[in-house]
C-alpha positions in Angstrom: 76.4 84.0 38.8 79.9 84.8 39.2 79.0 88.1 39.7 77.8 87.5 42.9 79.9 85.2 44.3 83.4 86.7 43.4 82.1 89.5 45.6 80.6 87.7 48.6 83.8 85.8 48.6 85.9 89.0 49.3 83.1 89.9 51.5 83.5 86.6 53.6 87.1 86.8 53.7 87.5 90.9 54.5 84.8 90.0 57.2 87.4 87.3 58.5 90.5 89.6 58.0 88.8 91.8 60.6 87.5 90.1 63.3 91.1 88.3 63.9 93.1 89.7 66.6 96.6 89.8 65.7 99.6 88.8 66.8 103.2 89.2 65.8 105.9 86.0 65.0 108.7 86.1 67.3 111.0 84.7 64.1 109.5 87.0 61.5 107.7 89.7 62.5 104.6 88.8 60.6 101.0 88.8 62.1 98.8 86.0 62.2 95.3 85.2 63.9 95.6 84.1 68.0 95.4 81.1 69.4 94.0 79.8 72.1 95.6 76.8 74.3 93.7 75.6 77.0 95.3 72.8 79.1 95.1 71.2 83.1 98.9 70.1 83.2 101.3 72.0 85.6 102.5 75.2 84.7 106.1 74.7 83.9 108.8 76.3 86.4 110.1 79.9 85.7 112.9 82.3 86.9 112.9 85.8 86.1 114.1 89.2 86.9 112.8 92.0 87.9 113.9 95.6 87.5 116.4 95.4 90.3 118.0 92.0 89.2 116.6 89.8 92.0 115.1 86.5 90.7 111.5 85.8 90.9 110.0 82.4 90.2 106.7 81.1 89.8 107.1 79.4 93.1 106.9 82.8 94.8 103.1 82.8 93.9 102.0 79.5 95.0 97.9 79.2 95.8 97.6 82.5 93.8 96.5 83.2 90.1 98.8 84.4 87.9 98.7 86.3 84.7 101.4 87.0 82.5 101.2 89.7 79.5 104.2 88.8 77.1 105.2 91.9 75.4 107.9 93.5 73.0 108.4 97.2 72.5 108.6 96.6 69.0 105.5 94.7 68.5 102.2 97.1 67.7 99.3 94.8 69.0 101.2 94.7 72.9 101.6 98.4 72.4 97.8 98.4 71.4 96.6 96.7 74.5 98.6 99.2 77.2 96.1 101.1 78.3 94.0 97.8 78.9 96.3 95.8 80.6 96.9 99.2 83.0 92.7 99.2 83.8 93.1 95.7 84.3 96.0 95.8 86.2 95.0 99.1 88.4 91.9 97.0 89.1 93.5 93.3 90.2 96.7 95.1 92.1 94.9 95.2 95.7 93.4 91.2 95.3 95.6 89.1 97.6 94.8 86.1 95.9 95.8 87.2 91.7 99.2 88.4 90.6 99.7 90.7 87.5 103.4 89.8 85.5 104.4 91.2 82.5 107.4 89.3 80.7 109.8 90.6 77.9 113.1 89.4 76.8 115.7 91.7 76.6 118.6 91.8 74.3 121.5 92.6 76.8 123.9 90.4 77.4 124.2 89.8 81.3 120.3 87.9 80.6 121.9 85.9 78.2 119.3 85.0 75.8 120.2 83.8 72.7 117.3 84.4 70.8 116.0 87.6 72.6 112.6 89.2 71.8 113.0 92.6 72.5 115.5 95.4 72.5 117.6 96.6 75.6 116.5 96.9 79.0 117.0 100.5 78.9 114.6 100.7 75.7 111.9 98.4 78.0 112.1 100.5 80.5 111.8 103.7 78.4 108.6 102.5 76.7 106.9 101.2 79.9 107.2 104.9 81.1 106.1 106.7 77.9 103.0 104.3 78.1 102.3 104.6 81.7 102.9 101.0 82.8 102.9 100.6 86.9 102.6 96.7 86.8 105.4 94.5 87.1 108.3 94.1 84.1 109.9 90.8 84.3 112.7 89.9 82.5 113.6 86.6 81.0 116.9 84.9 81.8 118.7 82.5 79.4 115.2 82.2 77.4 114.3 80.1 80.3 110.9 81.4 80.2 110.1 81.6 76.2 111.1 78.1 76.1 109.1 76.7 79.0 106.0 78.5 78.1 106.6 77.7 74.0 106.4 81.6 73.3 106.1 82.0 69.6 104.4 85.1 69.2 103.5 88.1 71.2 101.6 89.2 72.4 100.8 85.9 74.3 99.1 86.1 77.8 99.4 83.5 80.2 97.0 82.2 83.0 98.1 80.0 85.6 95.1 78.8 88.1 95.7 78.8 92.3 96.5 75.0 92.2 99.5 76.1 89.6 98.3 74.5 86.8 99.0 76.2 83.0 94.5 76.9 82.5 95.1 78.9 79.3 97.7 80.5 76.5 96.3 83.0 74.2 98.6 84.5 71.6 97.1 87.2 70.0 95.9 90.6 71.4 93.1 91.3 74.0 90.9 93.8 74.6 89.7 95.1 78.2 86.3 92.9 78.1 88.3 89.5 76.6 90.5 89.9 79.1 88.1 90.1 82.1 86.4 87.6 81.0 89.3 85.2 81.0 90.4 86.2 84.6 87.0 85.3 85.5 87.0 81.8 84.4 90.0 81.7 86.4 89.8 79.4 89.5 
């Protein structure tokens, strides 16, 4: 008897262990399965910067849907999802009604974050072009964003309905099809 079920249990569990999608801890670099948050409550208020410093705000969308990719260069499952979130993106860009943001937190001092998530602006920047990004790169600004949204982990992505309200927060990687799906089912 035990036999059999010392190796269905490391079946069971190797079978768990590999349908997870991963993410990475913000405070120790560790992976751990996604989450999903679903909620109907307001999105809270952002302000950001884009390559060219000028502040952006979540108020500068209003009566569109918004998704938001939160990344880090260092982190292997955003790097993993690239080329996805480029189709994606390359496929939403032209819809008048959706916007495409992707948020990092960088470690320079004039965004003053004091508990950055990724490396320096220049190194953002650097990776976005060795990976062939073309959608927006935002900026966080005195951890105003990681600490309104309750980033954790990344990556996390962010979808924010027309009416402005916060419909759903999925830490943990996506693939193309999850991640079509979820823009779907957003109103």
């Amino acid at each position: 008897m035990k036999k059999i079920i010392l190796p269905l249990a490391l079946g069971v569990t190797l079978l768990g262990i590999g349908l997870t999608n991963e993410t990475t801890s913000l405070a120790q670099g560790k992976t751990f399965p996604k989450i999903v948050q679903t909620a109907k409550n307001p999105a809270p208020v952002f302000k950001l910067k884009n390559k060219k410093g000028k502040t952006v705000s979540l108020s500068d969308y209003k009566g569109k849907k918004v998704y938001i990719n939160v990344w880090a260069t260092w982190c292997e499952p955003c790097m993993r999802e690239i080329p996805d979130l480029e189709k994606i993106y390359q496929t939403y860009k032209h819809k008048k009604d959706f916007v495409f943001l992707s948020v990092t937190s960088p470690n320079d001092s004039k965004y003053k974050n004091s508990d950055p998530i990724d490396k320096d602006k220049n190194t953002i920047l650097s990776t976005a072009k060795d990976k062939g990004i073309t959608y927006p790169i935002l900026y966080d600004y005195q951890d105003n964003f990681v600490q309104a949204y309750g980033i954790r982990s990344v990556p996390t992505h962010i979808f924010i309905n027309s009416d402005g309200n916060l419909s759903r927060k999925i830490a943990g990687g996506l693939d193309e099809d999850s991640l079509k799906y979820y823009l779907k089912k957003l109103k």
